[in-house]
C-alpha positions, 0 to 999 in steps of 0.5 A, a space after each residue: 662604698 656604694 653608689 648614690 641612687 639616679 635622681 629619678 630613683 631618689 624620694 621626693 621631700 615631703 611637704 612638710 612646711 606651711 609654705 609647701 602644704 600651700 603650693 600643694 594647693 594651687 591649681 594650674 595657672 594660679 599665682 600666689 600673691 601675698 602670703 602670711 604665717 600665724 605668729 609663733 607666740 599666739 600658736 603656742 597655745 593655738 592652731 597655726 594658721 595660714 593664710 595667702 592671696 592668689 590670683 584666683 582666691 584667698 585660702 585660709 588653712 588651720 595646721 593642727 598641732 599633730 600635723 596636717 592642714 585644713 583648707 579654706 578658701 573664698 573666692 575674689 567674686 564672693 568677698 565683700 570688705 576685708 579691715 585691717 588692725 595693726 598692733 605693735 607687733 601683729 596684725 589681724 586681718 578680718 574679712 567678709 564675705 557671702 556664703 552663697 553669692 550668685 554668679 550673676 549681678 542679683 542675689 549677694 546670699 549670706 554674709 561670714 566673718 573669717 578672722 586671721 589673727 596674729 599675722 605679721 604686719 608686713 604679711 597682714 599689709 600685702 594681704 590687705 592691699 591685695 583683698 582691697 584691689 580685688 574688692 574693688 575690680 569685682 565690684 566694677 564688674 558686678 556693677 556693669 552686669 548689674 547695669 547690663 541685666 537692669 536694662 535688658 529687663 525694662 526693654 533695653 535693645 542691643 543694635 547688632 551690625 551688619 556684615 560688609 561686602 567689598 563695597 563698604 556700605 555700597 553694592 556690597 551691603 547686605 543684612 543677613 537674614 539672622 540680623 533681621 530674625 534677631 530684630 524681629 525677636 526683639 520688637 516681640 519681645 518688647 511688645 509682650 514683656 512687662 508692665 509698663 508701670 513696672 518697666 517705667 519704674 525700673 527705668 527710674 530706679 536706675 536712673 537715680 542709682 547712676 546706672 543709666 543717663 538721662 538720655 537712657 532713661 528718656 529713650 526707654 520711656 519712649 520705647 514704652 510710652 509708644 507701645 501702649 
């Protein structure tokens, strides 16, 4: 009889099932959240698809009939709607996204559709609810960059603050010498941006979309008016 080889010896199973072709795919750090399977009925007669919710994106993967996977994924940031429809037995989940989305708040690029079909319900549900939260936080942060680089453009100014010494505001106050270089910057680049029609209009434009307040818009018309 002879002896089982060391465990360090012995092979490593293979990642045969959807769900181990999957993990094979996160990265360090990411966490998958929901995750569905095609059902088997619909994948007799067609590829079965995966389909998971990360932390940091949503994959779609095709398994062909011989084996293997094909990846997709989108990232959160890229995705625009996800809709669900919910049958008496599956469900199928379609979602949106842009193809070329700019990192910044400007520029959204192309639309696609990717369509899972025939999911559990449940999983279907869970994937639904996750794309619906992470929808909802990117578009939160979109609009405060979207706000951000709005007033930047019609001559909005950041107020930097000073460094305290062990008097407070007292003997021990001073401004360094970059606030001071910064501020400059700043009043040269007012009074050589753009148009003053066009900033106006800017101004007016995020006004009405709720990206600024009245009291904004009226300090941003000032800031114009009195560099004419």
């Amino acid at each position: 009889m002879t002896d089982a080889p060391p465990p360090s010896l012995a092979p490593a199973p293979a990642a045969n099932g959807p769900r181990e072709q999957l993990d094979t795919l996160l990265v360090a750090g990411e966490a998958l959240v929901a995750y569905g399977l095609q059902h088997r009925l619909y994948a007799l007669l067609h590829r079965r698809e995966v389909t998971a919710a990360t932390s940091a994106r949503f994959i779609h993967m095709t398994r062909p009939l011989l084996g293997g996977y094909h990846p997709f994924d989108i990232r959160w940031q890229d995705l625009k709607d996800a809709r669900i429809t919910v049958g008496m037995f599956t469900a199928s989940l379609v979602v949106t996204y842009y193809a070329n989305r700019s990192d910044t708040a400007a520029g959204d690029g192309d639309e696609r559709i990717l369509r899972c079909a025939s999911l559990t319900i449940e999983a279907a549900q869970a994937l639904y609810r996750e794309c619906q939260a992470q929808e909802l936080a990117w578009r939160e942060k979109r609009r405060v960059r979207t706000m951000e680089e709005m007033r930047a453009s019609s001559g909005g100014v950041q107020i930097a603050t000073g460094v305290y010494g062990p008097g407070g505001t007292g003997p021990g106050f001073e401004e360094p010498p970059r606030i001071a270089a910064s501020s400059a910057s700043a009043a040269s680049s007012a009074s050589a941006g753009d148009d003053p029609v066009e900033r106006l209009s800017r101004a007016r434009a995020m006004l009405k979309e709720g990206l600024i307040t009245d009291a904004e818009y009226e300090a941003i018309k000032a800031r114009v008016v009195g560099g004419l």
